[in-house]
VEXGUVEX-785556 format. One record per residue (C-alpha): residue in three letters; residue number from 1; y, x, z. Coordinates in steps of 0.1 Angstrom, whole numbers, plus 2048, in hexadecimal, padded with zeros to 3 digits. Example, Ala and Ser with C-alpha at 12.3 -4.5 7.8 and 13.67 -1.06 7.14 Angstrom:
<pts>
[pt 'ala', 1, [7D3, 87B, 84E]]
[pt 'ser', 2, [7F5, 889, 847]]
</pts>
This chain:
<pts>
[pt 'unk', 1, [840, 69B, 861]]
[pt 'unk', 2, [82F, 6A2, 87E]]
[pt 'unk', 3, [844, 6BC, 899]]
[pt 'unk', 4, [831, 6D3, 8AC]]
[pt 'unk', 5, [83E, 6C5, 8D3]]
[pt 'unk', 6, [82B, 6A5, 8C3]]
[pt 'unk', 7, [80F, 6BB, 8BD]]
[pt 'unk', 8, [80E, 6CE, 8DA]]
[pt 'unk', 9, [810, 6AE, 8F4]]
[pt 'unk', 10, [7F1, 69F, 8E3]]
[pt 'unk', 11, [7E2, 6BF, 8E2]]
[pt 'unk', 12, [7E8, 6C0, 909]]
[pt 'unk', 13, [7DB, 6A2, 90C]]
[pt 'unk', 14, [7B7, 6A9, 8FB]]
[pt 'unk', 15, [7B5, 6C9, 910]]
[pt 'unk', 16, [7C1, 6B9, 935]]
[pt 'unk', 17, [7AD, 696, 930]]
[pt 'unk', 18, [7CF, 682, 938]]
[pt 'unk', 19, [7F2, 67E, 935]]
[pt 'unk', 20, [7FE, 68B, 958]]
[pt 'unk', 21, [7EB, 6A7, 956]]
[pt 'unk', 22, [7F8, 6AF, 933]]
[pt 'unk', 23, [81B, 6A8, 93E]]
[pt 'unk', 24, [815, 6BE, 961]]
[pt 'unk', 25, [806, 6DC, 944]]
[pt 'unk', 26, [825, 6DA, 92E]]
[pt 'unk', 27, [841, 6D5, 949]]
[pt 'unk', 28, [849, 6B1, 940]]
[pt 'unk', 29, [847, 68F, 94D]]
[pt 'unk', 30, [82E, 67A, 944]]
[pt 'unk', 31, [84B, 65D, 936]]
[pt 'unk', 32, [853, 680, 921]]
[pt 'unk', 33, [832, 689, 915]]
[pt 'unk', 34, [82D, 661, 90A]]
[pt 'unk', 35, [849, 661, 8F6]]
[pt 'unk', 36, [83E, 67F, 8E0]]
[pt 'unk', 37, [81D, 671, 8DA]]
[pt 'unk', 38, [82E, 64B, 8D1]]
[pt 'unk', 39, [83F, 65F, 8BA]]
[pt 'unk', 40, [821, 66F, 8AC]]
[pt 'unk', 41, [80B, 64F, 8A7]]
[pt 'unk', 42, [82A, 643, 896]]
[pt 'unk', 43, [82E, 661, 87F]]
[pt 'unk', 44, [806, 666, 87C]]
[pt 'unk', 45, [7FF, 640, 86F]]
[pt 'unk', 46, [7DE, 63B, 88A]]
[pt 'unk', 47, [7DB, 633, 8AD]]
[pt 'unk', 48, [7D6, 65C, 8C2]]
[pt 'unk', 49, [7D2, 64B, 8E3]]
[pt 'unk', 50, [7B8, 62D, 8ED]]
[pt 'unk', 51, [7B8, 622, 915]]
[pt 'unk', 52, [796, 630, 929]]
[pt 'unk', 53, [796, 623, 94B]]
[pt 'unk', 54, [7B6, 629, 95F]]
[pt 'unk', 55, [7C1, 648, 945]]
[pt 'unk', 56, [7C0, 64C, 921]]
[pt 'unk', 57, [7A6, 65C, 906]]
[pt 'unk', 58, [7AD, 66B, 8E0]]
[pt 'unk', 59, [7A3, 651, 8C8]]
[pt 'unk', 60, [78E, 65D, 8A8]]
[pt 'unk', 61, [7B2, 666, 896]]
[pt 'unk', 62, [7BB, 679, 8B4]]
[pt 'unk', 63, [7A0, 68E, 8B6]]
[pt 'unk', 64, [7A6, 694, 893]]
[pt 'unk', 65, [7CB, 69D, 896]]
[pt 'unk', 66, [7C4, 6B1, 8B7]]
[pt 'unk', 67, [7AF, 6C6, 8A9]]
[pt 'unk', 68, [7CA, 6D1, 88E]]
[pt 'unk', 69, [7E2, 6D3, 8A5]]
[pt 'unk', 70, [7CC, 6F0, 8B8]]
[pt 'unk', 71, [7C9, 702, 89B]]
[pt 'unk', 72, [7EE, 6FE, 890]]
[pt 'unk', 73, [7F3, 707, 8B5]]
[pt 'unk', 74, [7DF, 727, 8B2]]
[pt 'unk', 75, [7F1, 733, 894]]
[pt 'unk', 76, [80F, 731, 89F]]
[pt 'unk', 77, [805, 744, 8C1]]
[pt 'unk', 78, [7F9, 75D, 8AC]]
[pt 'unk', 79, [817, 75F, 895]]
[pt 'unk', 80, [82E, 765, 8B0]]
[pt 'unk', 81, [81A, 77C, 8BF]]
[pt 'unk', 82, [818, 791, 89F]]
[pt 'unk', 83, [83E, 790, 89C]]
[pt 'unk', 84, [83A, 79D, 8C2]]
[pt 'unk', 85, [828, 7B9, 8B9]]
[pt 'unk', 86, [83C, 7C4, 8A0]]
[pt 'unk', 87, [84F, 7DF, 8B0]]
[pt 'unk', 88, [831, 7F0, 8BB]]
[pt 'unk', 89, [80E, 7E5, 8AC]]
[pt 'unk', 90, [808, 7F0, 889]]
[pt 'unk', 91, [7FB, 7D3, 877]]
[pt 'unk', 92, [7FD, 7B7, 859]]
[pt 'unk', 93, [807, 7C5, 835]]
[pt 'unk', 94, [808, 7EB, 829]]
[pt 'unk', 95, [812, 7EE, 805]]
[pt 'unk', 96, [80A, 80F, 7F6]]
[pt 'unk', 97, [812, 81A, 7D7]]
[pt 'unk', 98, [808, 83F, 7C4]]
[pt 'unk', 99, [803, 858, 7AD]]
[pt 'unk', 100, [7D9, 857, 7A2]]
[pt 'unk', 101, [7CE, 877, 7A9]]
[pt 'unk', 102, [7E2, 877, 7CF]]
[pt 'unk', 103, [7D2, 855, 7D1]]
[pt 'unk', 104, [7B3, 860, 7CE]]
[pt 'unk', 105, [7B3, 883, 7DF]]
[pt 'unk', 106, [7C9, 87A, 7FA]]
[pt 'unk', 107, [7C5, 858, 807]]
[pt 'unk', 108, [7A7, 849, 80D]]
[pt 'unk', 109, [7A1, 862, 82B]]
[pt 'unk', 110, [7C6, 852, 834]]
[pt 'unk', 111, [7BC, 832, 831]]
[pt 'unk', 112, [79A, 835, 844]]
[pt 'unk', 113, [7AB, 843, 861]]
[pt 'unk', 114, [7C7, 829, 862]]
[pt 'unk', 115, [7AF, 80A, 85D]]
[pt 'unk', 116, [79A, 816, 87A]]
[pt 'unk', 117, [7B8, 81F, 88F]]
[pt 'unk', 118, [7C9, 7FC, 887]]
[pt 'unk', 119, [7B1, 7E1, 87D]]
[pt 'unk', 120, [7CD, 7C5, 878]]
[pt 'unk', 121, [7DE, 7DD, 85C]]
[pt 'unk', 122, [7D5, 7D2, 83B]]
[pt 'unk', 123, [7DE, 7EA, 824]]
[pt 'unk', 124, [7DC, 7E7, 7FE]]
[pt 'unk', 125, [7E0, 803, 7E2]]
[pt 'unk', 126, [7E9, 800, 7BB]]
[pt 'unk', 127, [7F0, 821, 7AA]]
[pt 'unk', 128, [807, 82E, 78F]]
[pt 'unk', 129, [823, 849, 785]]
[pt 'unk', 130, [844, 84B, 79C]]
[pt 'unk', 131, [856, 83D, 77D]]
[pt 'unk', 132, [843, 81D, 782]]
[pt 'unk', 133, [847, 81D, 7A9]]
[pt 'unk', 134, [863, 826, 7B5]]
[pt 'unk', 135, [877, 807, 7A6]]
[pt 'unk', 136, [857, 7F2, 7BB]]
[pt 'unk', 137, [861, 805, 7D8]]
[pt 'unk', 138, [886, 801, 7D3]]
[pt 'unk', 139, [87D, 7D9, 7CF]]
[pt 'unk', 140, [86C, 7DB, 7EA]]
[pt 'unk', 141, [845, 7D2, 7DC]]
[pt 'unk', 142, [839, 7EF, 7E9]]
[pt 'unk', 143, [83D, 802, 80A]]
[pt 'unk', 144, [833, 826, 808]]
[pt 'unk', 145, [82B, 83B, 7E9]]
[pt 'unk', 146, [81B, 85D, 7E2]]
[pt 'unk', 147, [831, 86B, 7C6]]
[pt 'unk', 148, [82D, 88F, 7B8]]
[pt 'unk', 149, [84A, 8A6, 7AD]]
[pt 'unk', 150, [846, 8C5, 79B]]
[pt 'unk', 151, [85D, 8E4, 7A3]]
[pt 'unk', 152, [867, 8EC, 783]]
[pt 'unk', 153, [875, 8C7, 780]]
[pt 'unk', 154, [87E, 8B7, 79F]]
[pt 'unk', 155, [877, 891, 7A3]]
[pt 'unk', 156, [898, 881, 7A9]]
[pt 'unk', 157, [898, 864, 7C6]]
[pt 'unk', 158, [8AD, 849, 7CC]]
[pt 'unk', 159, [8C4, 84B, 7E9]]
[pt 'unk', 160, [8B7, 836, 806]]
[pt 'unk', 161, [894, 848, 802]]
[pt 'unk', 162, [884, 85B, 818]]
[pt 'unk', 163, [867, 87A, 812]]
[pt 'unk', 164, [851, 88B, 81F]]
[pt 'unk', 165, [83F, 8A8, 812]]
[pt 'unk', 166, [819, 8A5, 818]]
[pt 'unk', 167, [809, 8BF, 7FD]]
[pt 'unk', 168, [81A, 8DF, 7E7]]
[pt 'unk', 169, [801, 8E8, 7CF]]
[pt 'unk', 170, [7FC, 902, 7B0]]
[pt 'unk', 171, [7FA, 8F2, 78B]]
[pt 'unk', 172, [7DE, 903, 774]]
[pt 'unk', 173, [7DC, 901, 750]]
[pt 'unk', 174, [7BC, 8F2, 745]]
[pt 'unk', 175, [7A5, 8FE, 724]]
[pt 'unk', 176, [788, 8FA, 71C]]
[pt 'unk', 177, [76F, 916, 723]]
[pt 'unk', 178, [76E, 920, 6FE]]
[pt 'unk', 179, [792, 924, 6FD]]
[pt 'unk', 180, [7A2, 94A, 6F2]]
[pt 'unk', 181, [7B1, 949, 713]]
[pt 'unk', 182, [796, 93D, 728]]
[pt 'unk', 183, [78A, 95C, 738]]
[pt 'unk', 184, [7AE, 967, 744]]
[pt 'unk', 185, [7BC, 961, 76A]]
[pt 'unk', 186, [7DD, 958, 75D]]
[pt 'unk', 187, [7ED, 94D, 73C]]
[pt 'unk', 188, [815, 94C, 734]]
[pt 'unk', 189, [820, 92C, 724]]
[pt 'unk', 190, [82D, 93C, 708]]
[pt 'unk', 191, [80C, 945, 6FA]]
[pt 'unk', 192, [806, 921, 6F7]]
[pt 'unk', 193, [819, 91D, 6DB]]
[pt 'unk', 194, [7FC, 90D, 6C7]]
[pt 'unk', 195, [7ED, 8F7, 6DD]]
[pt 'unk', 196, [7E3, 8D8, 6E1]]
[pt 'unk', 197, [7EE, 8C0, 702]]
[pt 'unk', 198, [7DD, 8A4, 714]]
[pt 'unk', 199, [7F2, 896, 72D]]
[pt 'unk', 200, [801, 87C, 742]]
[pt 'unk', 201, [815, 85D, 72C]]
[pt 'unk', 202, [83C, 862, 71F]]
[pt 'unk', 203, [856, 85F, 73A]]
[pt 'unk', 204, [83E, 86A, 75C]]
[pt 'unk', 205, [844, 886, 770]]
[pt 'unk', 206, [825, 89B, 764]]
[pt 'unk', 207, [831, 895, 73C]]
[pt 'unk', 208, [854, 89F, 742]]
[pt 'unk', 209, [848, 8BF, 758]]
[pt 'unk', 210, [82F, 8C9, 73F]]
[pt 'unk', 211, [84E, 8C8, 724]]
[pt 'unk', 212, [863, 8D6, 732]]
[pt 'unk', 213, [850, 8F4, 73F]]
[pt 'unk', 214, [847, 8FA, 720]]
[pt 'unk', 215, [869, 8F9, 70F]]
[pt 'unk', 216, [874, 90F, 72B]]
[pt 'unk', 217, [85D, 92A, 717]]
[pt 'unk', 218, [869, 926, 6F2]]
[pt 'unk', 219, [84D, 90C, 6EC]]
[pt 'unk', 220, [849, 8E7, 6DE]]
[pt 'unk', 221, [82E, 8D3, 6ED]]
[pt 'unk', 222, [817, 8C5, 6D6]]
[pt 'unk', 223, [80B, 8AB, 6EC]]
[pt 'unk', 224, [7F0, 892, 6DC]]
[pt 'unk', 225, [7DF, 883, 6F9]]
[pt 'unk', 226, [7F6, 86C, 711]]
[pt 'unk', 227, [7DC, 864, 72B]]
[pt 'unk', 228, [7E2, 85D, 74D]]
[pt 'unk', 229, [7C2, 866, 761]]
[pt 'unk', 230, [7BD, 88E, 767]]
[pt 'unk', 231, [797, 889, 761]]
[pt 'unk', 232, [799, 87A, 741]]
[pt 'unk', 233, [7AE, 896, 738]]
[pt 'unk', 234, [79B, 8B1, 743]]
[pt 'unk', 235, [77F, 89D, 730]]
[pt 'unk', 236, [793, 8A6, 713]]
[pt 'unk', 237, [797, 8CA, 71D]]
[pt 'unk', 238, [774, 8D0, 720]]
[pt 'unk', 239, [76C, 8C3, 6F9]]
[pt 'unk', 240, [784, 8DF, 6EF]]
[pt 'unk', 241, [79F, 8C4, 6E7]]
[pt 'unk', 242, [7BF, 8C9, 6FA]]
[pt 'unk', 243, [7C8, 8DC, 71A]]
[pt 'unk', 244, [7DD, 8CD, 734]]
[pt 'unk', 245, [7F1, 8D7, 756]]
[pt 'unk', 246, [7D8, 8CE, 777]]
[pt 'unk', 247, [7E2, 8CE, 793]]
[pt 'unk', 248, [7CF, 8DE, 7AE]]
[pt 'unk', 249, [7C7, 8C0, 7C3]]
[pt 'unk', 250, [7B3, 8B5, 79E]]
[pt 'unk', 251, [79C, 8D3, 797]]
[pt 'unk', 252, [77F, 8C3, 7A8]]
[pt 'unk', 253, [77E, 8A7, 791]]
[pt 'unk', 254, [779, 8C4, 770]]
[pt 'unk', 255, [75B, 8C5, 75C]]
[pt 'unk', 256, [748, 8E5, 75B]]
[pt 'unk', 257, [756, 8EF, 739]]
[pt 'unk', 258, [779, 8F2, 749]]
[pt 'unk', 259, [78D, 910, 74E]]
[pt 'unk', 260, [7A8, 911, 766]]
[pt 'unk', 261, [7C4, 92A, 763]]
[pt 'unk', 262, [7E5, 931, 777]]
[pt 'unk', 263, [807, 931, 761]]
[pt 'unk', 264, [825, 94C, 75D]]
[pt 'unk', 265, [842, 93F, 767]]
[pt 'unk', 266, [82B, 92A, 782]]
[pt 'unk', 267, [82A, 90B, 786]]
[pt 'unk', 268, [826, 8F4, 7A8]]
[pt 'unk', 269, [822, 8CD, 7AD]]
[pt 'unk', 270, [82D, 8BE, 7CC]]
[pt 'unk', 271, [820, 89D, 7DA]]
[pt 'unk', 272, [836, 88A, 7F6]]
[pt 'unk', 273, [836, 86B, 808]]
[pt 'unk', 274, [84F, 851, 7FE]]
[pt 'unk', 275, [862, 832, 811]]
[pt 'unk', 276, [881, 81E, 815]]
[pt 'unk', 277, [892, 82A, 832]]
[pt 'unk', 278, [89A, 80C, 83C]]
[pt 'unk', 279, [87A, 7FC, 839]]
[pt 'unk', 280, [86C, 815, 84F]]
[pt 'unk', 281, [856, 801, 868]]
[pt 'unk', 282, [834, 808, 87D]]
[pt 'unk', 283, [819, 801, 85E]]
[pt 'unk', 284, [82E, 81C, 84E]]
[pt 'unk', 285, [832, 836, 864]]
[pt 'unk', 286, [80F, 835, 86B]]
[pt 'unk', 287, [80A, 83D, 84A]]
[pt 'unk', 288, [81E, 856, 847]]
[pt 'unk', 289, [80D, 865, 865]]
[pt 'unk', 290, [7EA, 860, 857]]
[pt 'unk', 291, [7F6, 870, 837]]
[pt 'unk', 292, [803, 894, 848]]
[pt 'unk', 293, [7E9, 894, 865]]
</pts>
């Protein structure tokens, strides 16, 4: 195994041309600075070292091993100098985790301003419902998320978790444009008694909003689409199929055949930041920054 004061004399040695001036570079003596490389020829198998006149010259194995040895060299400068900057410099990995439609509304103008602002972060984004990553989160695989939380049913967070609030937004009822109700401002949930639901999967935040609200008004969802994407439900809405609960911030993806109308009681989504507390660091505060400027 070769040890990197072995590397670094020979290293010295290529760069200075001798063994005194390697030793006078590395603040040895020269006996010093010949034992580490006896070592090293030892270890290594091949001759590093040939006589050239009254000093010494690489052999063809030394050049060899010197030149890994720079590069091992380099990386290590470059690791410590990362592990430096880590109280100040926002760089290495950013593991962001979050609900698609704040995903795609929200952060690539986030991510574009934090990418040009710190070129050494290198951020990376999966998304999926807050029942899916919050135990990432918790585990530690991910380091912020964009979770939503509806009024009318809270989104409970572990302790240890901080929030941050970054939109509050209105939640429409969506029908298609041939719909009874289409041409009205507002509908109340209980005249929905009949209808048909495209929403969000069993167990999310959206599904269990969307039930509940509903309950809340005397009526039982009939809910026969479980999809997870707001446009592919709307796509439904606008064949006349189902109607479903959008969220503001998802309008803009609806197909011209789409009505949008507000609800009695009404109904809001929140979507906030999420992070350990105590993983709190510069890549995520810069984030979070990003996120509310």
């Amino acid at each position: 195994m070769f040890t990197l004061d072995r590397l670094r004399a020979l290293a010295a040695v290529a760069a200075h041309g001798s063994i005194a001036r390697a030793a006078r570079s590395m603040h040895m003596t020269p006996s010093g600075v010949s034992q580490q490389l006896a070592k090293l020829e030892r270890e290594a198998g091949h001759p590093l070292l040939e006589p050239h006149g009254r000093t010494v010259r690489l052999t063809h194995a030394g050049r060899i091993l010197a030149a890994h040895a720079d590069r091992l060299l380099a990386q290590l400068a470059a690791a410590q100098a990362d592990l430096a900057d880590l109280g100040d410099e926002v760089l290495g990995p950013l593991r962001i985790g979050g609900v698609g439609s704040a995903v795609r509304t929200l952060l690539p103008g986030a991510l574009a301003t934090l990418v040009a602002a710190h070129p050494r972060l290198t951020p990376t984004v999966v998304d999926g419902e807050a029942i899916e990553l919050l135990p990432l989160l918790l585990n530690g695989e991910l380091d912020v998320l964009l979770i939503e939380s509806w009024a009318n049913r809270p989104l409970p967070v572990p302790e240890g978790v901080t929030q941050r609030q970054l939109v509050s937004e209105e939640v429409y009822v969506a029908v298609s444009e041939h719909h009874p109700l289409a041409d009205r401002d507002t509908v109340d949930l209980a005249e929905l008694a009949d209808t048909v639901w495209a929403c969000c999967p069993p167990g999310t935040e959206p599904y269990e909003a969307l039930v509940q609200a509903l309950r809340a008004r005397g009526v039982e969802p009939d809910i026969r689409y479980a999809v997870a994407e707001h446009p592919t439900q709307l796509a439904l809405v606008a064949r006349g199929l189902a109607a479903a609960l959008i969220p503001a911030m998802s309008r803009d993806t609806a197909p011209p055949a789409v009505r949008f109308l507000l609800t009695h009681p009404p109904l809001r989504r929140d979507i906030r930041a999420a992070w350990l507390t105590r993983g709190e660091n510069p890549p995520v505060r810069a984030c979070v920054t990003a996120l509310t400027a």
